[in-house]
C-alpha positions as CSV (number, residue, x, y, z in Angstrom):
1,X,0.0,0.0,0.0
2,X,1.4,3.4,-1.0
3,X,2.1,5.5,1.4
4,X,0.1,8.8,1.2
5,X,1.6,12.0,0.4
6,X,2.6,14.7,3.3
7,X,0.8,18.0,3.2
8,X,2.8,21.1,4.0
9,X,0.4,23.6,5.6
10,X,-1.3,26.5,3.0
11,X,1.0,29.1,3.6
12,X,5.0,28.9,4.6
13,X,4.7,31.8,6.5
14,X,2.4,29.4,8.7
15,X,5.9,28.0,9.4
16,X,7.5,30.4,11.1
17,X,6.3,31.4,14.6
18,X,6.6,27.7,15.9
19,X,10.4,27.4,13.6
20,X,11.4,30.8,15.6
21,X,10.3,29.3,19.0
22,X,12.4,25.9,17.9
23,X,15.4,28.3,16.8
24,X,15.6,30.3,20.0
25,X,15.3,27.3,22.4
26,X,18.3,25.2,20.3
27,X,20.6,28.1,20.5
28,X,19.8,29.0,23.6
29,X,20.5,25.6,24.6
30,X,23.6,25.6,22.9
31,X,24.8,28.9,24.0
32,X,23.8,29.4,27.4
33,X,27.0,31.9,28.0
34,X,25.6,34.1,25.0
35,X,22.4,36.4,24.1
36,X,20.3,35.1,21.4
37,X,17.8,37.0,19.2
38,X,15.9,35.2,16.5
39,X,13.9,37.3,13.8
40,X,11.6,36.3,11.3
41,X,12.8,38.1,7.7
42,X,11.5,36.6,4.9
43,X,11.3,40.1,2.9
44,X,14.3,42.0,4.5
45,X,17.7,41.8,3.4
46,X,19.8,40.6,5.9
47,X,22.1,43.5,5.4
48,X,19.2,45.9,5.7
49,X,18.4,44.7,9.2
50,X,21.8,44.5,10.4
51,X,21.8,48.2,9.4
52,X,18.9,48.9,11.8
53,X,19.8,46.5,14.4
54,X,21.0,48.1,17.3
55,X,23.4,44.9,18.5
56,X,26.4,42.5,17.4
57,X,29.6,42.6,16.6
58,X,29.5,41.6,13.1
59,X,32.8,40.8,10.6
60,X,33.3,42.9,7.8
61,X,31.7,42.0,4.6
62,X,27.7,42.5,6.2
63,X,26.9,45.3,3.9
64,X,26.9,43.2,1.0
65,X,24.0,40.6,2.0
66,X,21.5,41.1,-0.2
67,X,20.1,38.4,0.5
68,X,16.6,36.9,2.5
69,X,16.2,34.2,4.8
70,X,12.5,33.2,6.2
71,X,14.4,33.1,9.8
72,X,17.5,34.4,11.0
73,X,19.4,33.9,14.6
74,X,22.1,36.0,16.1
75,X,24.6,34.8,18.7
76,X,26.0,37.5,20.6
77,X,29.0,36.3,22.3
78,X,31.1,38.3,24.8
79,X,34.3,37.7,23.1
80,X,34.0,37.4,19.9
81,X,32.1,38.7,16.5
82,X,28.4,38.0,16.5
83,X,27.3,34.1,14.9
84,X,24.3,33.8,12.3
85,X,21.9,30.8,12.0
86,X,19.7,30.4,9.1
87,X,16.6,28.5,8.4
88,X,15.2,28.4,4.9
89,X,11.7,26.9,5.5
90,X,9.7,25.6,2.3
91,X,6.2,23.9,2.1
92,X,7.1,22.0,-0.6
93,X,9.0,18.7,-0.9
94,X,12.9,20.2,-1.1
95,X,14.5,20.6,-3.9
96,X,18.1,20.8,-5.7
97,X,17.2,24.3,-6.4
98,X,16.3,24.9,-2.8
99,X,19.2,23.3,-1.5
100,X,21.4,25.8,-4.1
101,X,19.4,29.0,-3.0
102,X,20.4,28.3,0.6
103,X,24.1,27.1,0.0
104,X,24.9,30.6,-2.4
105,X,23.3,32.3,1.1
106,X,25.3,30.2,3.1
107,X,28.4,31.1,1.3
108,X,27.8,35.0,1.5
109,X,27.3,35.2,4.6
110,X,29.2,32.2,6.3
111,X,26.8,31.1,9.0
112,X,27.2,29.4,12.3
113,X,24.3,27.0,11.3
114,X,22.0,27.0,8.1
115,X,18.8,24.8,8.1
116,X,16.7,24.1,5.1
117,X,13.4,22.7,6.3
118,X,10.0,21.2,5.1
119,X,7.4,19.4,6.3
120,X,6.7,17.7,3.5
121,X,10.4,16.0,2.7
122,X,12.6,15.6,-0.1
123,X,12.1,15.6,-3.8
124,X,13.5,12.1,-5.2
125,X,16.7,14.0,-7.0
126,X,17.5,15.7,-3.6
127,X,17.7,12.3,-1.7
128,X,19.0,10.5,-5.0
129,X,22.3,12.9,-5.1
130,X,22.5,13.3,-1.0
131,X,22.0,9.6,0.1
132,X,22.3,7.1,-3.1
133,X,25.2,8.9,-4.6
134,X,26.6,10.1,-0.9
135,X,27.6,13.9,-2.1
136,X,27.3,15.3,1.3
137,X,30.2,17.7,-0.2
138,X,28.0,19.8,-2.1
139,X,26.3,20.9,1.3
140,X,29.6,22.4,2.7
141,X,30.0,26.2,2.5
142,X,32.4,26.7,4.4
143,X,35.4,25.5,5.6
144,X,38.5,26.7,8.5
145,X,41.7,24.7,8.8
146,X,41.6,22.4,11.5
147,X,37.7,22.5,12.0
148,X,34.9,20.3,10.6
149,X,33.3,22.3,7.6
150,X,30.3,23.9,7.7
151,X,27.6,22.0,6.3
152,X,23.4,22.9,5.3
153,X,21.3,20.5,7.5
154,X,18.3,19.6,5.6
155,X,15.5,18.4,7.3
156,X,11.8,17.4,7.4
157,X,10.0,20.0,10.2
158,X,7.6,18.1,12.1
159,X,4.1,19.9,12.8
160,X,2.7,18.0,15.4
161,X,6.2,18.4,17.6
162,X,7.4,21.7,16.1
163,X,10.7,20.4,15.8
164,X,13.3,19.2,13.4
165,X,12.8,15.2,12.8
166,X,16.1,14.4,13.6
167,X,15.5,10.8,11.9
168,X,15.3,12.6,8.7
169,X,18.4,15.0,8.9
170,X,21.5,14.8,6.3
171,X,24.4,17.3,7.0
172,X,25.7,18.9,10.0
173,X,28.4,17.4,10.6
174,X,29.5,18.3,14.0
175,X,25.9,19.2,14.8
């Protein structure tokens, strides 16, 4: 018997409160020597807010993120520059060309953590290239001698839990 097809809910934005709530709580968790804000921008630039934003220690370079992310955390830690987390969130199954949007983001702007999440799950190229064919390497966007690199964490968002099905996760290594 087939199994039937997940529905995603009518509207990504319906996504985001309970993915903010989920984002907040990891990195607080995480970070518990640091402040954490997490904002929802799915129509400002990320360099646009930063402009406005009245906190962090950001590296050079933040002028030039054009760029917009459904949901964006900040790490601010005492001793060093400000960390960013992104989460892409879709409503869709996921897609090459959602995993490329993110990773060209990714790159820019060189985040602590980037999530790309739907609760509806992976197109059949996306798990055909990522688990048949093992290219994790085209999820890294980042990379420091002597450090794991930096990796998009793709995932299926669970509704009924509001969290990440960790079951379902490829990338993050070191996560």
């Amino acid at each position: 018997m087939k199994t039937p097809e997940k529905v995603g809910p009518k509207s990504v934005m319906d996504l985001y409160p309970d993915v903010c709530q989920w984002l907040e709580n990891f990195l607080k968790a995480r970070f518990r020597q640091s402040e954490v804000d997490v904002h929802i921008l799915p129509h400002t630039p990320i360099s646009r807010f930063i402009s406005t934003y009245d906190r962090g220690n950001f590296l050079g370079g933040w002028h030039s993120w054009n760029i917009k992310v459904d949901v964006v955390g900040f790490i601010h830690h005492v001793d060093k520059p400000t960390d960013l987390v992104l989460v892409e969130c879709k409503n869709t199954k996921l897609t090459l060309a959602h995993l490329s949007q993110l990773l060209g983001y990714s790159r820019i702007a060189r985040p602590l953590y980037s999530f790309l999440i739907s609760p509806v799950g992976f197109s059949r190229s996306l798990v055909s290239l990522l688990q048949e064919y093992h290219r994790h390497d085209v999820l890294e966007y980042h990379s420091e001698a002597g450090k794991l690199p930096r990796q998009l964490i793709i995932a299926e968002w669970e509704m009924a839990t509001r969290h990440l099905n960790r079951h379902t996760m490829i990338g993050g290594a070191g996560l």
